[in-house]
C-alpha positions in Angstrom: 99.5 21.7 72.0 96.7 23.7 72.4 93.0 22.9 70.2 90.6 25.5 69.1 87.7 23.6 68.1 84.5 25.2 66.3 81.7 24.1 64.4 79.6 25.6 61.8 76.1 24.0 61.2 76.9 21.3 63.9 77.7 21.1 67.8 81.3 20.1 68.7 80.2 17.1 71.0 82.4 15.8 73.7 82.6 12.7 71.8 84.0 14.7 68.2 86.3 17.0 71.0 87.5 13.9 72.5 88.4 12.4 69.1 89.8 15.1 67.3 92.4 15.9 70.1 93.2 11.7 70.6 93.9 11.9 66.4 95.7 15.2 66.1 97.1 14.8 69.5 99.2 12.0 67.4 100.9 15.4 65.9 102.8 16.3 69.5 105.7 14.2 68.6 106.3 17.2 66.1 105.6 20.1 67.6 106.3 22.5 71.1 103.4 22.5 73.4 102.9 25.7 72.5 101.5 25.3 69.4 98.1 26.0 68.2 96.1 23.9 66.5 92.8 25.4 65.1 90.1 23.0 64.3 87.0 23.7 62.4 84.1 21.2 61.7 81.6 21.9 59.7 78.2 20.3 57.6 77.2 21.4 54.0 74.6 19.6 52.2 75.3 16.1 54.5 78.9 16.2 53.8 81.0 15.9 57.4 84.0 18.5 56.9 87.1 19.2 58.6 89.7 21.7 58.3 93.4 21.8 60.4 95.1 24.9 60.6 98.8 25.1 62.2 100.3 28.7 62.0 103.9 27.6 62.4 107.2 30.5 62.0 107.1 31.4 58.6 104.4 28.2 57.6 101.4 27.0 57.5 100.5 23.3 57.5 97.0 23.3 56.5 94.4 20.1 55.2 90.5 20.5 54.7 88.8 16.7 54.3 85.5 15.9 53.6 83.7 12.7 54.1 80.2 11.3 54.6 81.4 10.9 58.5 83.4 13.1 60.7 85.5 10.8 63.1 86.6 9.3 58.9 87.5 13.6 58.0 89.5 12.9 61.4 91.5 10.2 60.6 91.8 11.7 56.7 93.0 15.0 58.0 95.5 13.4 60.2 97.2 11.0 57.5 97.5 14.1 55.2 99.1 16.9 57.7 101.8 13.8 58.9 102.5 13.8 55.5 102.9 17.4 55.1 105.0 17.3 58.0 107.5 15.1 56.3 108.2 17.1 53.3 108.4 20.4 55.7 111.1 18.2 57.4 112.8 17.6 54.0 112.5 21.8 53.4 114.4 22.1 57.1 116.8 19.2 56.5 118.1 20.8 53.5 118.4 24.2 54.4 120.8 22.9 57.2 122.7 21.7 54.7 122.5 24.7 52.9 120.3 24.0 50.2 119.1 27.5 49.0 115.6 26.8 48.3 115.1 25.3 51.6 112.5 26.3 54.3 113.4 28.1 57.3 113.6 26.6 60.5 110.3 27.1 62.9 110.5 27.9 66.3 107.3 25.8 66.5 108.8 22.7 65.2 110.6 20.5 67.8 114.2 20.2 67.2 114.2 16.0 67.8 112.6 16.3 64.9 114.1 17.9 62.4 117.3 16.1 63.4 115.5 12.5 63.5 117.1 9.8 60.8 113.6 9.0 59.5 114.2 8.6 56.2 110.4 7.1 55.3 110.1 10.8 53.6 112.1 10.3 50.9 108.9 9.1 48.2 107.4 12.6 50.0 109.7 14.2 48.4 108.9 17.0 45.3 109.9 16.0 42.1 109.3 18.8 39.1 109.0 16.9 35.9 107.9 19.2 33.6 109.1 23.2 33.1 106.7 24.6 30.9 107.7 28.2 29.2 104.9 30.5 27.8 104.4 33.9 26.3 101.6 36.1 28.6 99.3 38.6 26.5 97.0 41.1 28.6 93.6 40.3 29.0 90.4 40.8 31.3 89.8 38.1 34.1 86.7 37.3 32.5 88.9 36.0 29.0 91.3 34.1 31.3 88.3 32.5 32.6 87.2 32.2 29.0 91.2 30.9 27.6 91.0 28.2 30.6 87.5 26.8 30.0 88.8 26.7 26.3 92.0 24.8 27.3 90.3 22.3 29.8 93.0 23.4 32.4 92.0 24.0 36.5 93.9 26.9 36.1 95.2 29.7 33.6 98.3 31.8 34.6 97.4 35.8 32.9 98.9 39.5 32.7 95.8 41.3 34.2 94.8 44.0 31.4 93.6 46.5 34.4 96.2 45.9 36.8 99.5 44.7 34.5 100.5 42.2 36.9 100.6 38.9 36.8 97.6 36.7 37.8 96.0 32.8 38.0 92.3 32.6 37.5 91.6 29.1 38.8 88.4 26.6 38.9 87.0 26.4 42.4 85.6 23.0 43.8 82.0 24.3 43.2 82.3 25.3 39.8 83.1 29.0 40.4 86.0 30.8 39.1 88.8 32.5 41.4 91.4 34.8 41.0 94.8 35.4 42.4 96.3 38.8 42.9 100.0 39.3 44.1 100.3 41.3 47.0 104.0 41.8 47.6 104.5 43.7 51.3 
């Protein structure tokens, strides 16, 4: 596997290089060599963050921890992209099998893998327990952002009045508001 390790507002020490790719280099098992695995720590306000990025065929297995200390965002990130990695498995298991909302096979995945008999992934696996059905009226971003604050949601789900498509204004982590645009290619 190959790193690409960067830091913003803090050096990448020997030390924090040495750990990251002891932790993550835990994640070969699962992967070609091939595969990159882009790393980027970084320092806001004395909060240690880290964020994993694997572009895989098709995928991406991403996790961003934070923590009062980096080598803990290491360990943190690690448990949660294994994790990912089982329920990707599940997506590839099924589509073998034909399931037709299964993930497509990577080329970055390693086949020994995919065809292991670990089944410690089935409480991974995605349950939907609610369908919720709901009419959609135009409105401006700014009302969405209005409708959710009024609704105590994280999100609100919106036919864009300018655009008349479909759009999610959400609640970001710092208390700003975001919105989602399709982009179909």
């Amino acid at each position: 596997m190959n790193f690409i390790i960067s830091g913003k507002n803090i050096e990448v020490t020997p030390g924090l290089k040495e750990a990251i790719e002891q932790k993550l280099g835990k994640l070969e098992r699962y992967f070609t060599p091939e595969t990159e695995i882009i790393v980027t720590l970084s320092v806001e306000k004395g909060r240690q963050k880290i964020e994993v990025t694997i572009p895989v065929k098709g995928s991406i297995i991403r996790s961003e921890q934070t923590s009062s200390d980096m080598y803990v965002s290491i360990d943190l990130v690690e448990e949660v992209i294994e994790r990912q990695l089982r329920k990707y498995k599940n997506k590839l298991v099924a589509k073998s099998q034909g399931h037709p909302t299964a993930a497509v096979p990577s080329g970055s995945i390693k086949k020994e893998f995919i065809e292991s008999d670990d089944d410690s992934s089935d409480d991974d696996e995605i349950h939907i327990v609610r369908t919720k059905k709901f009419g959609i009226k135009p409105m401006f971003p700014e009302d969405a952002c209005i409708q959710m604050e009024l609704l105590g949601h994280s999100f609100f789900v919106f036919s864009n009045a300018e655009t008349d498509e479909v759009n999610v204004v959400y609640k970001r982590k710092d208390g700003s508001f975001g919105l989602i645009e399709p982009e179909f290619s």
